[in-house]
N, C-alpha and C positions, 0 to 999 in steps of 0.2 A: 537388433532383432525385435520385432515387433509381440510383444504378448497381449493375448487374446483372453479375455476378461469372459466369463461365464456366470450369471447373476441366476442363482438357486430361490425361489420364494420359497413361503412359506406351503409344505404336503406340495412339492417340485421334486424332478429329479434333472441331472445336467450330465453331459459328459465333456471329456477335452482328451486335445490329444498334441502332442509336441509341446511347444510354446503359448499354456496355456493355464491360467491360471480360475479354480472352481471358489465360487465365493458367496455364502448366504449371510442374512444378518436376524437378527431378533431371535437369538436360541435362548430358549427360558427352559420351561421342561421341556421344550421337543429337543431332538437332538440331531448332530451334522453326522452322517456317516459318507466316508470315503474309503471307496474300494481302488485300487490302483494295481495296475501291471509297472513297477520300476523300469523291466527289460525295455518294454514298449513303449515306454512313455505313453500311456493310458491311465485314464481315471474317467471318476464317473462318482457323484455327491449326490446325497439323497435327504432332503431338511424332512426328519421325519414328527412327525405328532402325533401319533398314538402307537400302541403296543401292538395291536392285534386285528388283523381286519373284519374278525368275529364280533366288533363294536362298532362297525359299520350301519349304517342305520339302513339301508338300501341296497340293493342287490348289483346296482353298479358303481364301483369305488371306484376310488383315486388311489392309486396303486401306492405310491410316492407315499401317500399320509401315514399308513403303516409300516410297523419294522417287518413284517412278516414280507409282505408283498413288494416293499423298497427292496428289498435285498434282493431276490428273485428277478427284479427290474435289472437291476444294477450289473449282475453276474451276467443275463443274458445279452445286455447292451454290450458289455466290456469283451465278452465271446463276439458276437456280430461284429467288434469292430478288429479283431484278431487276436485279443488277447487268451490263454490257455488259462482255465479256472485254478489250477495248482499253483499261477506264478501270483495270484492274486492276495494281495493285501489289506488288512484296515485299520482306519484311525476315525476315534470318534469324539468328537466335546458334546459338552450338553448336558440335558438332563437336570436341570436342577429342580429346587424346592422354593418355586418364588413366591408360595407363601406358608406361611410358617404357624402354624395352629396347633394347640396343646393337644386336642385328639383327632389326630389326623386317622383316617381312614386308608385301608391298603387300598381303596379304589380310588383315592387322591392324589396317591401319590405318583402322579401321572411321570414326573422326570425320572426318579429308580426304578421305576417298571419298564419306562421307554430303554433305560441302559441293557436291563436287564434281560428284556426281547432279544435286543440286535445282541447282545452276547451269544445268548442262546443258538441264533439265527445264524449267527459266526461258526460259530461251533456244528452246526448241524449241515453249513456250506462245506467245512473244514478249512474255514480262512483262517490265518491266523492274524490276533488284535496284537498290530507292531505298535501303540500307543493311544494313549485319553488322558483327556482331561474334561470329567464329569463331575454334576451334582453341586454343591453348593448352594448360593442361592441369589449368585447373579446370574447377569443377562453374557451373551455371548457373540461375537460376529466368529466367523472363520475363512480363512483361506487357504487353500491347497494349488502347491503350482506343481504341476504335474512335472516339471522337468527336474528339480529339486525333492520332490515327494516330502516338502517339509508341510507342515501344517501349523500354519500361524492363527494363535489365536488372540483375541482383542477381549480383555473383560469388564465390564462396565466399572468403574469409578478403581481399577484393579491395574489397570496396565495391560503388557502382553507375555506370551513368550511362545514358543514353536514347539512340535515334538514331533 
């Protein structure tokens, strides 16, 4: 069976569905969220970089680049393609602190406010977060194969491992 590869860039969103696996690379603070229907083999990955689309510098965004507006993206694509918002799930990595300063500012701290969002945003969807692996202060690739609903991640000079 042939699996179908889905490359997320950087403030992207993507979907899959059967034999398909969702894939972005370069998570530093920004962070991977994946929403998925198990029943339906559906999913749908969102490489997010900032917390709030309230930091938007312009009146027409990029949906994807916020946790607010990703997630919103994410639920109504996963509906349009049949999936039912209650059977919906998520898994996030990301988020880290890729640089490391004695007096860090809570407006720097751009990776645990990115987690901290899409929890929030979870919560206020009523998804629930089936797993992560957040924060630190390496870098991150991820992959999600929608038929498995494993989430493999790659962490730089660190190894891997799934959840």
């Amino acid at each position: 069976m042939d699996v179908k590869t889905v490359k997320i860039g950087l403030s992207e969103l993507g979907f899959g569905a059967g034999s398909t696996v969702l894939r972005t690379t370069g998570l530093g603070s920004c962070v991977g969220l994946v929403l998925y229907d198990a029943d339906k083999k559906l999913s749908g990955m969102a490489h997010i970089m900032l917390p709030h689309s309230s930091l938007a510098r312009s009146r027409e965004i990029n949906e994807a680049k916020y946790a607010d507006t990703a997630i919103k993206r994410l639920v109504f694509g996963l509906e349009e393609m049949g999936s039912r918002r209650k059977a919906l799930r998520a898994k996030i990595a990301g988020g880290a602190e890729m640089f490391q300063m004695v007096d860090q500012s809570y407006a720097m701290r751009i990776g645990p406010r990115n987690v901290e969002a899409i929890k929030s945003g979870l919560k206020e969807w009523e998804i629930p977060l089936i797993a992560e692996h957040t924060g630190g202060s390496k870098g991150r690739t991820i992959e999600f194969d929608t038929d498995t609903c494993e989430l493999q991640i790659k962490i730089v000079h660190q190894g891997e491992l799934v959840i």
